[in-house]
N, C-alpha and C positions, 0 to 999 in steps of 0.2 A: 487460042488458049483461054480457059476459063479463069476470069478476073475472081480472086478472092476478094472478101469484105469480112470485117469483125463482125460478130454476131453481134443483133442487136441487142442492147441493153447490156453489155458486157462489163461498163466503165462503170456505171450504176452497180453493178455488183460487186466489183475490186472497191468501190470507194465505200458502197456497206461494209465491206467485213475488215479495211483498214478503221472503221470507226468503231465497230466492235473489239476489234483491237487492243484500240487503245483508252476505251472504257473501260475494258480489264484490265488494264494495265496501272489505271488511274485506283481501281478497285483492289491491287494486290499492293500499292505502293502507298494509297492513303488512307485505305478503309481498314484492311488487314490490322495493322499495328497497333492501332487504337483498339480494336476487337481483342487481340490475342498479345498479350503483354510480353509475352513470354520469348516471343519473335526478336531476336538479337539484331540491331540496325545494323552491326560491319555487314551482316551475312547479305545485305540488302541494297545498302548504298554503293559499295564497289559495283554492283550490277549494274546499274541501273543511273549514280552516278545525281539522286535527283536529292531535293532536299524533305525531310523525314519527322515525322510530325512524334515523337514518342510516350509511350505512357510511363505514368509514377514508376513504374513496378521494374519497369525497363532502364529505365533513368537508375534505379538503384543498383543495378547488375552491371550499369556501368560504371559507374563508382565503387561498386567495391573490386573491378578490377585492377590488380595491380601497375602502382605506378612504376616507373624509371628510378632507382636508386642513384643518389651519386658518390660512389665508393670511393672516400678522402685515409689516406695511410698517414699517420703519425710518429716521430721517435722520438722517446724521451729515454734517459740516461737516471740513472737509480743507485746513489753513491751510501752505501748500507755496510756494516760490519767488516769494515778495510777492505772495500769489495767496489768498484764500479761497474756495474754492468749497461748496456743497451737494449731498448725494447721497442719494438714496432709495434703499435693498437691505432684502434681508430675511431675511440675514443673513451667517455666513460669518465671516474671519476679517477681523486691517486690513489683512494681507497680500493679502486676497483684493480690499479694495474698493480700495486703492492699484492694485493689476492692471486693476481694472476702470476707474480712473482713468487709467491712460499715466503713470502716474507712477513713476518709478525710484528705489528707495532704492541709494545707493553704500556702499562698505563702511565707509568712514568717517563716512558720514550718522549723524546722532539720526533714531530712530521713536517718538515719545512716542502712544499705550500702543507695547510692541514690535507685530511684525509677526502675532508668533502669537497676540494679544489676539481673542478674541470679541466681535463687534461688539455693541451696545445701544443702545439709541433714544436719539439725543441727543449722541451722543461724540464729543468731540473730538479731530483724530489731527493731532498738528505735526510736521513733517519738518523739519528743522534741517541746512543743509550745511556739513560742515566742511570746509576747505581746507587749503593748509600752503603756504608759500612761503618760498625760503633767501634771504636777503639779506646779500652779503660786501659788507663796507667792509675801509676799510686804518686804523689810526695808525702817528703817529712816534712813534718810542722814542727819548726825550733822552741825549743820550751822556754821559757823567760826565767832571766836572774831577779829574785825576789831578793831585797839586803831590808834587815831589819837591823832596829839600832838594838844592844842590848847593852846595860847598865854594869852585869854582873862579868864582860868581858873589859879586858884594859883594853884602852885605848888602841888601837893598831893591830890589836886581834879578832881573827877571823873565825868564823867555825860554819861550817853548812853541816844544818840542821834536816836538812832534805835532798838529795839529789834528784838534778831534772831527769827526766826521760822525754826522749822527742814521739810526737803524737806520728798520725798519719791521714790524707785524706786520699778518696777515690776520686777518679774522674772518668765520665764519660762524657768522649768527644765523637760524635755524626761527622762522618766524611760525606760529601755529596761529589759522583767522581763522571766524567762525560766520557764518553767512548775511552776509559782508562783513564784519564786525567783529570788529576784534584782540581775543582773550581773553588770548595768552600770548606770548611771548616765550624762547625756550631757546638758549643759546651751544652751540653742537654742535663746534666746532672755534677753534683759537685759536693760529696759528702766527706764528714770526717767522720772513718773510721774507728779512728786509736786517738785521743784524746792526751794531748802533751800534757807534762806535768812537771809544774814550775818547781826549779831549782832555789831553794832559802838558803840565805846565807846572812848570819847574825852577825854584825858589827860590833864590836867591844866598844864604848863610851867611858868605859872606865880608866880614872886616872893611873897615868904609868906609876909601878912601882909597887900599887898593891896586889896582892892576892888573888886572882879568879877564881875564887870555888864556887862559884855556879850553884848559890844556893847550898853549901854544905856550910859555911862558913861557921856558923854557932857551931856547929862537930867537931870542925878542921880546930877551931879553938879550943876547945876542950880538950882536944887532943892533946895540942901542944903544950898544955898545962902539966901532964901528967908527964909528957916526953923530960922535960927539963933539961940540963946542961951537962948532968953526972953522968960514972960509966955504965951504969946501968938504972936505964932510963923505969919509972916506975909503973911501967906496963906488964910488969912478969905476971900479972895476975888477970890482963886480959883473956877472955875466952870468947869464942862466937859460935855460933850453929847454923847448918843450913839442913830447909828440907823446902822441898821441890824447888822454885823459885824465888822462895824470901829467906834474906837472912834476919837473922836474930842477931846483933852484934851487943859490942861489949858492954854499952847500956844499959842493953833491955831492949832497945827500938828492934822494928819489925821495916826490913827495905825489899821491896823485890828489887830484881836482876833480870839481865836478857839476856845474856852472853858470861860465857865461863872459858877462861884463858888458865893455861897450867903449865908454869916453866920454871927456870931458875932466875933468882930475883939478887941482885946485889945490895950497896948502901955506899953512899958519900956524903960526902959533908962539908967540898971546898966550895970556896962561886960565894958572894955576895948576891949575885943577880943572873936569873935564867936567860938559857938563849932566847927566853920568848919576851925576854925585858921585863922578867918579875921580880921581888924581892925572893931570895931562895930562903926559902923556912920548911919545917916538917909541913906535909900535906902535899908539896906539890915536886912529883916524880917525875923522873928522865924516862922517856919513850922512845921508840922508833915511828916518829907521826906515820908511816907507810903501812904500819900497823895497827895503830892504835893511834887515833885525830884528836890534835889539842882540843882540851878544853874537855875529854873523856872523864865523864866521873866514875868512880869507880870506888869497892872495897876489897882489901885486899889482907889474908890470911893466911893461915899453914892450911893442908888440906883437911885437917882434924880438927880444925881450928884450935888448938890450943896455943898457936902464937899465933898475934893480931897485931897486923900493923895500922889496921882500921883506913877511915876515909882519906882519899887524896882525890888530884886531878891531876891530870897530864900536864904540863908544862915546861917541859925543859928535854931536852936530850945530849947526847955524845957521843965523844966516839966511839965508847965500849959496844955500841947499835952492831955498829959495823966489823965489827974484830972478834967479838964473841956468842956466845947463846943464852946470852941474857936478853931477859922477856921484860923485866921492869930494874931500874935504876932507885931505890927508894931513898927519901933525902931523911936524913937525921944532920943533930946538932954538936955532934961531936965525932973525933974519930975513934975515941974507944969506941959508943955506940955502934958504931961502921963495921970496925974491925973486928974488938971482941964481944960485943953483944949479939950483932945481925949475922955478919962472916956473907954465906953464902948459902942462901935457904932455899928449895922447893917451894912456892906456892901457887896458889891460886887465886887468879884477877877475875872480881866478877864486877862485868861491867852495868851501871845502875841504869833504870831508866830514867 
């Protein structure tokens, strides 16, 4: 048998083109990449398994690939308009899960944490509504007793010269109210409307026993000069007149009036002293005070005036007020004058200012 042998130079040739090889091999693994930037290292190094020299350009392609996320789930609980609700996020702000909720903070609302709080597993967010509502009411303002002394009144007598009226003030009160419920109360204004208006009331200073004519007194006395004691007192020649608001009385003097009363008038003449604790003389007449208030001055006539009983005041009254239709009680000094001079006349009370 013929002995075989390797051809010469055989191993010389395997061991060139293992070194060609792996000078391209060194050529695609360290030359390449630095050449061509563009060359992605994964596509290279799983191959090959070598370590990889890269350029800028390459370096940037791998960083801007994305990294590994790590997806954290959160719940927080959202207690709002008698409402609790639950909510899974995974993260953000309470402004942001309120957004994601439909839910509106107002400006005057509470945000317990605020709105710009970063959310955390478990957190509680309460929304709190505040409101505000004005409420006006009114009071009375009580008017004050004014007492003035007055000299021309007796002692122990009274007369209001003015009556009160009670005033009135506004109020407006700010409710500040939390999810329905009043926390606070504020007076934000506070005016008076109606303006009270003090009640006067004159005090008599004057010693018991005399007279109250309130300023007629010189008249009331003249009067009673001409009344005298006889049965026909010497008045028959009185006359007076009225036109518009003044009268002309038996004189000659000129009085305005404000008020004109017109009824049937009587006459007596018993009493030493009125029920209002005066000396009873001509001038001062029996009323019904519920109609006519002590201390009323007054002149008083026929309506034609040709019978004049002239000035008086209020001071006394009786029972006849109450029993019959008599408007004034007039005093004379006798009872003829009473009976048959006066009797029972029509007249007219006009009361003076």
């Amino acid at each position: 048998m013929k002995k075989m042998h390797p051809p010469t130079g055989s191993l010389l040739i395997r061991l060139g083109g293992m070194t060609l090889a792996a000078l391209l091999c060194a050529v695609v693994l360290l030359v390449m990449p630095a050449k061509f930037e563009y060359l992605y290292a994964e596509a290279v190094i799983p191959a090959f398994r070598l370590p990889v020299v890269l350029g800028s350009a390459a370096k940037d392609n791998l960083n801007a690939l994305p990294r590994p996320q790590l997806r954290t789930e959160m719940t927080v609980s959202i207690h709002a308009d008698n409402e609790l609700r639950q909510m899974t996020v995974t993260g953000g702000t309470v402004g942001d899960v309120l957004k994601a909720a439909g839910i509106t903070v107002g400006k005057s609302d509470l945000c317990a944490p605020s709105v710009g709080t970063k959310v955390v597993d478990g957190m509680k967010i309460v929304i709190s509504r505040v409101t505000y509502e004005e409420i006006v009411t009114t009071e009375e303002i009580p008017f004050t007793t004014v007492t003035k002394n007055d000299s021309t009144l007796s002692k122990g007598v009274t007369q209001v010269t003015q009556n009160g009226v009670k005033g009135e003030r506004t109020i407006v009160t700010r409710v500040t109210k939390i999810n329905g419920k009043v926390i606070s109360r504020q007076q934000i204004s506070n005016t008076v409307t109606k303006a009270a208006v003090n009640k006067i009331v004159r005090v008599g200073t004057k010693k018991p026993g005399t007279a109250p004519f309130y300023g007629l007194d010189a008249l009331i006395l003249k009067q009673q000069k001409y009344v005298g004691y006889g049965a026909t007192p010497g008045t028959t020649k009185w006359r007076a007149s009225v036109s518009g608001n003044t009268i002309t009385d038996q004189f000659g003097n000129k009085v305005k009036f404000v008020k004109k009363l017109t009824g049937s008038c009587t006459a007596y003449y018993t009493g030493t002293t009125t029920s209002r604790g005066y000396k009873a003389q001509y001038g001062i007449v029996a009323v019904d005070p519920k109609e006519i208030p002590y201390g009323t001055r007054m002149f008083i006539c026929s309506p034609d005036g040709s019978f004049v009983y002239g000035y008086c005041v209020a001071g006394d009254t009786g029972g006849f007020i109450y029993n019959s239709n008599t408007l004034v009680d007039l005093r004379y000094n006798t009872k003829a004058q009473c009976w048959d001079f006066f009797g029972r006349r029509n007249m007219c009370v006009y009361i003076l200012e």
